[in-house]
C-alpha positions in Angstrom: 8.8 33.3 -14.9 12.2 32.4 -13.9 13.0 28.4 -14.0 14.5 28.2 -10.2 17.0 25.4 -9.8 17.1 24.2 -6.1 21.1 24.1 -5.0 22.6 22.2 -2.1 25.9 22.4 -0.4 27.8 21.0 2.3 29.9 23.9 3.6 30.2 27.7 4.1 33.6 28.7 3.9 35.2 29.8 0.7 37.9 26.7 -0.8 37.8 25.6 -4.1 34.3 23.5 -4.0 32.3 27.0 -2.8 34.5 29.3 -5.1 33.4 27.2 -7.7 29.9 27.1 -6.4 29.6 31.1 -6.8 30.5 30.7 -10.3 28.2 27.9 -11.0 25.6 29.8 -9.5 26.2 32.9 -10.6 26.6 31.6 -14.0 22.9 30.4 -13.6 21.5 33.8 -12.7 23.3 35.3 -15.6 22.1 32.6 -18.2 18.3 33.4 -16.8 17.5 30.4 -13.9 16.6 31.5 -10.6 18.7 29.7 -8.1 18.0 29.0 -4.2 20.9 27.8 -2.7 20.3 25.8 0.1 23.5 25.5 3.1 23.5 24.4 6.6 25.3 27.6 7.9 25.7 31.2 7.5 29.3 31.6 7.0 31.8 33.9 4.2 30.3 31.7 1.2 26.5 32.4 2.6 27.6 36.2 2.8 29.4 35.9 -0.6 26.4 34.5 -2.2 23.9 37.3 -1.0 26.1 39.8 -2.3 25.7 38.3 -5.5 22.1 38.9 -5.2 21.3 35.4 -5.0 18.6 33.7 -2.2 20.1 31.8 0.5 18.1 29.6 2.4 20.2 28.0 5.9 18.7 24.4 6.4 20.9 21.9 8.6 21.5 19.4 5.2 22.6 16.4 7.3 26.4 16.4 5.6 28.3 13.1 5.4 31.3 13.3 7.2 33.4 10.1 7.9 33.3 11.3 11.6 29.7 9.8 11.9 30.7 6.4 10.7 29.7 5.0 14.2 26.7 4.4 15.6 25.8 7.2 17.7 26.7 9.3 14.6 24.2 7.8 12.0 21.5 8.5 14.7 22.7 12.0 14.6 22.8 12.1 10.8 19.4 9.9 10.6 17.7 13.1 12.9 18.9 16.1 10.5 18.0 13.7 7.4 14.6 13.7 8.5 14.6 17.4 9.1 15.9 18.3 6.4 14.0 16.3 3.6 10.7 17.8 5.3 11.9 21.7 4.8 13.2 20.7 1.2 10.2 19.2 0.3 8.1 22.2 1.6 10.4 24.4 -0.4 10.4 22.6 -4.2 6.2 22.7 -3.6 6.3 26.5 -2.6 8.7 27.1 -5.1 7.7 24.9 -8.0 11.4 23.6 -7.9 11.8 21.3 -11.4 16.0 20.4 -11.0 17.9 20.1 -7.3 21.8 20.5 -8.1 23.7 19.0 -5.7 27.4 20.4 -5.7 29.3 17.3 -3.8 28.4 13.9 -3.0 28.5 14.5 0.8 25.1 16.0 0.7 22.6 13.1 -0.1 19.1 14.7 1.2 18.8 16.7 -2.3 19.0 13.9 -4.3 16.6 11.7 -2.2 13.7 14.7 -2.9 14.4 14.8 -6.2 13.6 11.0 -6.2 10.7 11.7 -4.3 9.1 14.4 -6.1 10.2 12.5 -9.5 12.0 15.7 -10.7 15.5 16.3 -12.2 18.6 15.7 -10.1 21.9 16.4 -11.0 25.0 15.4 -9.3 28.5 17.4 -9.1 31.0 14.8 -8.2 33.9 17.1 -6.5 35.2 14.1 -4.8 37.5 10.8 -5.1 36.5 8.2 -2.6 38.8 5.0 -2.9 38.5 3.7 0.9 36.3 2.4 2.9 35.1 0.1 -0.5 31.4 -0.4 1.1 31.9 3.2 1.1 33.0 4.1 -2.4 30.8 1.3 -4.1 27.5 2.4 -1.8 27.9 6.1 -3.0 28.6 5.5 -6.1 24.7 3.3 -6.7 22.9 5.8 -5.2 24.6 8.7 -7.5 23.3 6.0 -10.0 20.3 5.7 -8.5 19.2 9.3 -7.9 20.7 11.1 -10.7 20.2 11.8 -14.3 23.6 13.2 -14.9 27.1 13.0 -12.7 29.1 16.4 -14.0 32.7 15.2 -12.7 35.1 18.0 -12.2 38.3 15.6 -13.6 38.5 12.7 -16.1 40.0 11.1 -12.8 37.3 11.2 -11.1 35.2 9.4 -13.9 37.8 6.6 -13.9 37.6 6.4 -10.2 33.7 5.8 -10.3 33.8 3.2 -13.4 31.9 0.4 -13.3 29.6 1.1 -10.3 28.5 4.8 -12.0 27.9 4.3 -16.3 29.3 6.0 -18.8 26.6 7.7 -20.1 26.0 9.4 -17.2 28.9 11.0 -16.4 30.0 14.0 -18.2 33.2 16.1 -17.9 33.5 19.5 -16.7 36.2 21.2 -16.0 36.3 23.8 -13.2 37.0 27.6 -14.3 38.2 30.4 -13.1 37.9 33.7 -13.4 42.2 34.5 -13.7 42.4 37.8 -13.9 42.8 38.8 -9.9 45.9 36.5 -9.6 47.0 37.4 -13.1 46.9 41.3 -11.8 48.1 40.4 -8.1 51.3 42.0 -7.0 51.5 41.3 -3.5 55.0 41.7 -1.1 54.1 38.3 1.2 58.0 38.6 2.2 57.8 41.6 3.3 54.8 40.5 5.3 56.8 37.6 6.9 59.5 39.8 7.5 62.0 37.7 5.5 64.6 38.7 2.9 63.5 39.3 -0.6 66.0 37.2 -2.3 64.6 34.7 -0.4 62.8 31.3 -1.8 58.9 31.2 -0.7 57.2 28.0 -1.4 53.6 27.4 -0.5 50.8 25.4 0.0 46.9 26.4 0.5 44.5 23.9 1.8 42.3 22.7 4.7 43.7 21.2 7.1 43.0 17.4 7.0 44.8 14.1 6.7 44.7 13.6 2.6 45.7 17.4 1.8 49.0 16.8 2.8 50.4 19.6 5.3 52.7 16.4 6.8 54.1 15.7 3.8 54.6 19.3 2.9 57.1 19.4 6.1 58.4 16.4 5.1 59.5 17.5 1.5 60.1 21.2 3.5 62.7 19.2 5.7 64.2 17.5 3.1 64.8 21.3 0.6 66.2 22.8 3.9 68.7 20.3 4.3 70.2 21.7 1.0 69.2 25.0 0.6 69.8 27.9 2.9 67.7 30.6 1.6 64.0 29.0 1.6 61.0 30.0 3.6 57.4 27.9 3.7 53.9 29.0 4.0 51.2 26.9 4.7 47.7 28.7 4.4 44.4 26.9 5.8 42.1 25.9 8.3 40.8 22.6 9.9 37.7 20.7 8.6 35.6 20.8 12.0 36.4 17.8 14.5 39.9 18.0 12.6 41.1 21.4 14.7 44.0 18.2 16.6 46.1 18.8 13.0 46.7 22.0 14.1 48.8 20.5 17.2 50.4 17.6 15.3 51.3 20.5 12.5 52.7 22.8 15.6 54.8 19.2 17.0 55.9 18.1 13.3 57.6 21.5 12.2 59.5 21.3 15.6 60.7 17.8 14.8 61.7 18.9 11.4 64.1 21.5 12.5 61.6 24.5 10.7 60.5 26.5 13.2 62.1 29.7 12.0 61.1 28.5 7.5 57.6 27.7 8.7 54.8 30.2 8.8 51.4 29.0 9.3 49.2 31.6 8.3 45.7 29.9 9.3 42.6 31.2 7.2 43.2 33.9 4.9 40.6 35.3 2.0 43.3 37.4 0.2 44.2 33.9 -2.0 45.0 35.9 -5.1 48.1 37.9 -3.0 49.3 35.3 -1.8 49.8 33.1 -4.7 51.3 36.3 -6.0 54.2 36.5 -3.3 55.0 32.5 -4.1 58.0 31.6 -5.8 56.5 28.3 -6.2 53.5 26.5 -5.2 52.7 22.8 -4.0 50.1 20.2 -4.3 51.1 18.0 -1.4 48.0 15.6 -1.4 48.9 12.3 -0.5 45.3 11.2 -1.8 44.0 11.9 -5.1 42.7 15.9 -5.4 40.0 15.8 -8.1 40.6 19.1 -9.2 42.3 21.2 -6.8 41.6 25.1 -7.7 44.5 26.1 -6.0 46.8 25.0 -8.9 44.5 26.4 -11.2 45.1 30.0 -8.8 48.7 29.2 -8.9 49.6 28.8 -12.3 47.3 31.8 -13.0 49.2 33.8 -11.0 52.4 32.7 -12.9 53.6 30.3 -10.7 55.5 26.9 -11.5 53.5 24.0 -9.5 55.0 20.9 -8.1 52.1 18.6 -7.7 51.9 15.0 -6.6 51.3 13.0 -9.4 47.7 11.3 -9.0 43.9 13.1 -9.3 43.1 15.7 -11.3 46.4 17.5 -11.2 47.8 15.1 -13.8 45.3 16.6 -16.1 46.5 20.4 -15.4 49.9 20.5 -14.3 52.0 19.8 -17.4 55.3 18.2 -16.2 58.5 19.9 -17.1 56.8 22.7 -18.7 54.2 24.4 -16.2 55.3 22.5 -13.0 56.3 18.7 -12.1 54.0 16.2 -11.1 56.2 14.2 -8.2 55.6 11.2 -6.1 53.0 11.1 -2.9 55.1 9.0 -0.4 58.6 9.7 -1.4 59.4 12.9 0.2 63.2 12.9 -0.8 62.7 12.1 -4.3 59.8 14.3 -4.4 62.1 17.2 -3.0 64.4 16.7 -5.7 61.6 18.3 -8.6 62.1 22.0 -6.2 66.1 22.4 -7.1 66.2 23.6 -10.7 63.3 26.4 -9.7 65.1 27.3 -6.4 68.3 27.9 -8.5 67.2 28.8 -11.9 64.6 32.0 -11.6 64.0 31.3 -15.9 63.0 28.1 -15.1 60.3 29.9 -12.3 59.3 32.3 -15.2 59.0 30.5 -17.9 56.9 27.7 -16.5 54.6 29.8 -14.8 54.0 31.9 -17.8 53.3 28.5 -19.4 51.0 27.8 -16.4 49.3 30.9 -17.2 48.8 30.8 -20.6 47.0 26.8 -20.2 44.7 28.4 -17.4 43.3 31.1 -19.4 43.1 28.5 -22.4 41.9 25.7 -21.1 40.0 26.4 -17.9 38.5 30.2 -18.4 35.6 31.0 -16.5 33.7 31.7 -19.5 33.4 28.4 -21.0 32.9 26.9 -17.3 29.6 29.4 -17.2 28.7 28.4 -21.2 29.2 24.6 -20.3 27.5 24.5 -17.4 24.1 26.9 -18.8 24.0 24.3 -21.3 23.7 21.2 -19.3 21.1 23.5 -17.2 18.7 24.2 -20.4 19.3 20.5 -21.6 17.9 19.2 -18.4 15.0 21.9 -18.1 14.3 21.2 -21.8 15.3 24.9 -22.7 16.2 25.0 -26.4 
């Protein structure tokens, strides 16, 4: 019979955590484990899941969101908790559920079961949390607490946890990717936008929320179009829910800039592969430390040179001056400054993204993500 591993998640739309989740899991199914993942909505990762032919349970998981940080939200969190740990609990005893994988630290009922039931837990710390401190340093002990091993997706995001978390429980994995569809992706996105073709497109993708940056993307926007003529920006993404006001403050800030006609806004899109594909140049705008943002990963395996802030994970992919530049995360003018040799050199655009390219498929391949993480499954099942 099939070891099942019990997996938990906190959302159901497809950015870089769930993409990597589908990997993770289907990496599972391939290496022999039975997994159950366990979300709190249908949604396209639920869909993309099933497809895979992988069970999907919906349970309400009781996420962490810094939105209940008030009292009438912990009651609400406090409710679904208590719902939740009953229907989890009912499912490892049906199931004979021997490991929970929980896939970010904003779902805490898994871990809590595990505890419970005195079975395996392992953590997947996707996140950086350096404010509120009670916050940070009260996470942190109960990943201590509940978990035999924190995978961390960056070697930031073991620093970030040292001393609260120790070092012999945390182990580094790197995200992969599978880089072939943005490798093969030819894509006219000018053409789409109705703009010129010798035109400069620079881009970001990412939720909309206050850390990812889409202000400071305008910012740096404002500042390239004060020098440059022919530039055009696309900002692809969608609003955490409760965050949906960005969208308005977005709308306001590109006015202010003087962008309205060099902004598109393109909202939600799936087809991530052709879009990287009709960048000139991408951007990691993140004026908070990204642990390991897959877009870059997407980017530079679609050949494109990436100007990233310099803090987070990206320090650890981005090579600067020779697959992108890593750039400062509150100095929009000096920051802009990184964009002018790749807006006037195209052999600077190509060579660094064919160095980007060659590092992705090196370094962070889907095939040693699936290897890595099958091993630390059969180490904690006791698989030989």
């Amino acid at each position: 019979m099939k070891n099942t591993v019990l997996v938990l998640h906190s959302s159901s739309d497809l950015y870089g955590a769930s993409r990597s989740l589908i990997r993770s899991v289907v990496g599972l199914k391939e290496k022999g484990y039975s997994p159950i993942v366990a979300l709190s909505s249908e949604g396209p990762l639920s869909d993309a899941i099933r497809k895979e032919g992988i069970e999907v349970k919906i349970i309400r998981l009781g996420i962490i969101r810094r939105k209940y940080f008030n009292f009438s939200g912990l009651i609400n969190r406090a409710k679904y908790l208590y719902r939740a740990s009953s229907a989890l609990l009912a499912l490892v005893n049906e199931r004979n559920i021997k490991l929970i994988y929980t896939n970010t630290t904003a779902v805490w009922i898994g871990a809590w079961v595990a505890k419970k039931k005195n079975i395996k837990h392992i953590w997947h710390v996707r996140e950086i949390i350096e404010t509120p401190i009670w916050f940070k340093n009260f996470i942190e002990r109960y990943i201590t607490y509940t978990g035999d091993l924190a995978l961390c997706v960056s070697q930031a995001v073991i620093e970030n946890m040292k001393p609260n978390v120790p070092s012999y429980m945390m182990k580094l994995v790197y995200n992969g990717i599978n880089y072939l569809p943005f490798k093969e992706a030819t894509y006219d996105l000018k053409d789409e936008l109705g703009i010129p073709q010798d035109t400069i497109l620079i881009g970001m993708i990412a939720r909309v929320h206050f850390w990812k940056g889409q202000s400071y993307f305008l910012d740096v926007a404002k500042a390239l179009a004060h020098r440059h003529d022919h530039l055009h920006f696309v900002m692809v993404g969608d609003a955490f829910e409760g965050y949906e006001y960005l969208y308005d403050e977005i709308k306001d800030k590109v006015k202010a800039n003087g962008l309205t006609d060099k902004v598109s806004n393109l909202g939600y899109r799936t087809d991530i592969p052709n879009i990287m594909s009709g960048l000139d140049i991408f951007m990691l705008p993140s004026i908070l430390p990204d642990p390991l943002p897959t877009t870059v990963l997407e980017a530079m395996a679609a050949g494109k040179p990436v100007v990233a802030t310099a803090h987070g994970g990206a320090t650890e992919m981005v090579l600067d001056g020779e697959t992108g530049y890593l750039v400062p995360w509150d100095e929009a003018e000096n920051a802009s400054l990184a964009f002018d040799t790749l807006i006037t050199d195209p052999s600077r655009r190509l060579a660094m993204g064919q160095a980007g390219q060659e590092r992705v498929i090196e370094h962070f391949s889907i095939d040693a993500y699936v290897e890595n993480m099958g091993k630390v499954f059969r180490e904690f099942i006791g698989e030989k």
